[in-house]
C-alpha positions in Angstrom: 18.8 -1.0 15.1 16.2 -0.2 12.7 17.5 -3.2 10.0 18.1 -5.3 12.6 13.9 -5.4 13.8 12.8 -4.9 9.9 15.3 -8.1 9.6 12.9 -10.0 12.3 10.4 -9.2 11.0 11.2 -10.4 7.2 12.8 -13.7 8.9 9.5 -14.3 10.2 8.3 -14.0 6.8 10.3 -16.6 5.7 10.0 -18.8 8.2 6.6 -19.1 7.0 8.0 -21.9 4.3 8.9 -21.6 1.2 9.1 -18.8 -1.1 6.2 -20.2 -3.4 5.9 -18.4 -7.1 2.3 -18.0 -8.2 2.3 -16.3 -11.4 0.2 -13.1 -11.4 -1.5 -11.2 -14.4 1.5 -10.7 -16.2 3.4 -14.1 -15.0 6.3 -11.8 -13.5 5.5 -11.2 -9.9 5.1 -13.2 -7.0 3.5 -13.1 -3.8 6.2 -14.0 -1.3 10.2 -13.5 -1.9 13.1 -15.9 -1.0 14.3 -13.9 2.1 17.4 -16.6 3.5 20.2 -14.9 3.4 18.9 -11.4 2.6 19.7 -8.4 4.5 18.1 -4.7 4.5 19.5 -1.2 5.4 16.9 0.8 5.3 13.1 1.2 3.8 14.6 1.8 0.4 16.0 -1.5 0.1 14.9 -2.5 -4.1 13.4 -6.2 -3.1 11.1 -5.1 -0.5 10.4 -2.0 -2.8 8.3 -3.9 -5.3 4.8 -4.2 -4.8 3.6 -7.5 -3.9 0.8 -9.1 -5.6 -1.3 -11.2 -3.1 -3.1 -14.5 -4.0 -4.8 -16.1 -0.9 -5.1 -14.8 2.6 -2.2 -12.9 3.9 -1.1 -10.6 6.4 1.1 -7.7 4.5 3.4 -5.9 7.2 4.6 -2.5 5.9 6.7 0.2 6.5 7.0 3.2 4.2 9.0 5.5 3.0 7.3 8.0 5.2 8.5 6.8 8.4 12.0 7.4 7.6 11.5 11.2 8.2 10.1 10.2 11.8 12.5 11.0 15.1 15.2 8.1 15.1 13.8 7.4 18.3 10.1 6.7 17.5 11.4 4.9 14.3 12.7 2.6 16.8 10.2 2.5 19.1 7.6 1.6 16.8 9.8 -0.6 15.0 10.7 -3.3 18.1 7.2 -3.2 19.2 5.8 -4.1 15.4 8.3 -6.8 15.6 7.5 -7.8 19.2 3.7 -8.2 18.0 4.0 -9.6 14.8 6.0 -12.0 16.3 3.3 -13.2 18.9 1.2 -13.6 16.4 3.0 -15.3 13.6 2.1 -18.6 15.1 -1.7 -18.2 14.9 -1.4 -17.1 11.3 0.9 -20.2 10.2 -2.0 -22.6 12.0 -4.3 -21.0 9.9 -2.3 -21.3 6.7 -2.2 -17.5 6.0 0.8 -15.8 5.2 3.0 -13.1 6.7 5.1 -11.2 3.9 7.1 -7.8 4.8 6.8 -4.8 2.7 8.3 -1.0 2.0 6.1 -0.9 -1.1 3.3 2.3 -1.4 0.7 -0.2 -3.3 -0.1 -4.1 -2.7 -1.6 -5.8 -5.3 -4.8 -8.3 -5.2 -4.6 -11.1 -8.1 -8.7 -11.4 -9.1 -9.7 -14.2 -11.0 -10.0 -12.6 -14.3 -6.5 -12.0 -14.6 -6.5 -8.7 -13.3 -5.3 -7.0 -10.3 -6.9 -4.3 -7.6 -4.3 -2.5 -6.0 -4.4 -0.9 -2.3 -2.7 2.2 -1.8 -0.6 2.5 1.7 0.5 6.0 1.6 -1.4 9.4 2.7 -2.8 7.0 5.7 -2.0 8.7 9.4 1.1 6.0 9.9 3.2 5.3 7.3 3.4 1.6 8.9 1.3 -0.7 9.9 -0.8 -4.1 9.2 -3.0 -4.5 5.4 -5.0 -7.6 6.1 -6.4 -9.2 2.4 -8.8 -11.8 1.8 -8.9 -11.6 -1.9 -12.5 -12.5 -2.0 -13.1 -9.2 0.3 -12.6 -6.0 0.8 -9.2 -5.3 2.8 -8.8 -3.8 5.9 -6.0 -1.4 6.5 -4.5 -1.4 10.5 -2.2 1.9 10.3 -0.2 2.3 13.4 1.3 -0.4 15.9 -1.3 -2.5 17.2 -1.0 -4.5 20.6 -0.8 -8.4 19.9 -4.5 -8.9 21.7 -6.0 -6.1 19.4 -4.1 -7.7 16.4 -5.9 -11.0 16.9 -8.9 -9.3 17.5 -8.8 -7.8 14.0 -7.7 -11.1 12.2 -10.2 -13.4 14.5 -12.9 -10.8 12.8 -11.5 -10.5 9.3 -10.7 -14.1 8.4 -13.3 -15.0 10.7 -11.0 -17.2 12.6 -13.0 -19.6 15.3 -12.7 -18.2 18.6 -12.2 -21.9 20.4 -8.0 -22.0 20.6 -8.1 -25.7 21.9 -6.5 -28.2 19.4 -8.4 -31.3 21.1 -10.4 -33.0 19.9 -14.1 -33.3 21.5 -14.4 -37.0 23.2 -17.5 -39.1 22.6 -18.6 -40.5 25.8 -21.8 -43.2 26.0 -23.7 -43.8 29.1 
């Protein structure tokens, strides 16, 4: 049950579009992997084991290591409601050109200008799964746990200060 939702969640990943390449410091890592056709076991699957570097706005989902030594039960549970959520919100983050990319990796890293890279350490926080939220021109916020799609867009309405008007219309010019 567990690949099954973690394969969701990736699909939704790669439904963003396609797998784009942007070279990083040392031209070997990209920011999003070709998922079609790609199937996981577990959290110690190799291609979601290495660490992403990020280059623009994304939305890193990740589950470590860690949660493996969790009940079966609550692996599940948090699992299918991760899924549930991410899902609801993938739409909002595709309008607003950010991406969605799946990880089991204990450190993300941030591609700075200078050809360098900051990484973020996931591991030691209270749940080993969760939402990392990066704007590489800002500081990145860390959303350990399951969060509840409503709180989810809170946090990414106030982190990539998204506008809080959802209609698509346009305003209509009317003249007396």
């Amino acid at each position: 049950m567990r690949s099954a939702t973690l394969l969701t969640l990736i699909g939704l990943a790669a439904c963003q579009g396609k797998a784009r390449s942007n070279t990083a410091a040392n031209g070997s890592t990209q920011d999003t992997l070709d998922m079609v056709g790609f199937t996981p076991g577990d959290s110690a699957d190799s291609v979601l084991l290495t660490p992403r570097v990020v280059t623009g706005p994304t939305v890193v989902v990740f589950w470590l290591r860690a949660a493996d030594t969790l009940p079966i039960p609550d692996q599940a549970a948090a699992l299918d409601e991760m899924t549930y959520y991410t899902d609801r919100i993938a739409p909002t983050l595709a309008r607003h050109e950010i991406k969605l990319v799946p990880t089991n990796a204990d450190t993300v890293y941030v591609a700075l200008p200078n050809n360098q890279r900051r990484p973020i350490l996931l591991s030691g926080l209270d749940y080993p799964f969760g939402y990392l939220l990066i704007d590489p021109n800002d500081s990145e916020r860390i959303l350990a746990g399951v969060y509840a799609d409503d709180e989810l867009l809170d946090e990414l309405a106030a982190y990539f200060d998204l506008p809080s008007d959802t209609t698509s219309a346009r305003p209509r010019v009317t003249t007396l």
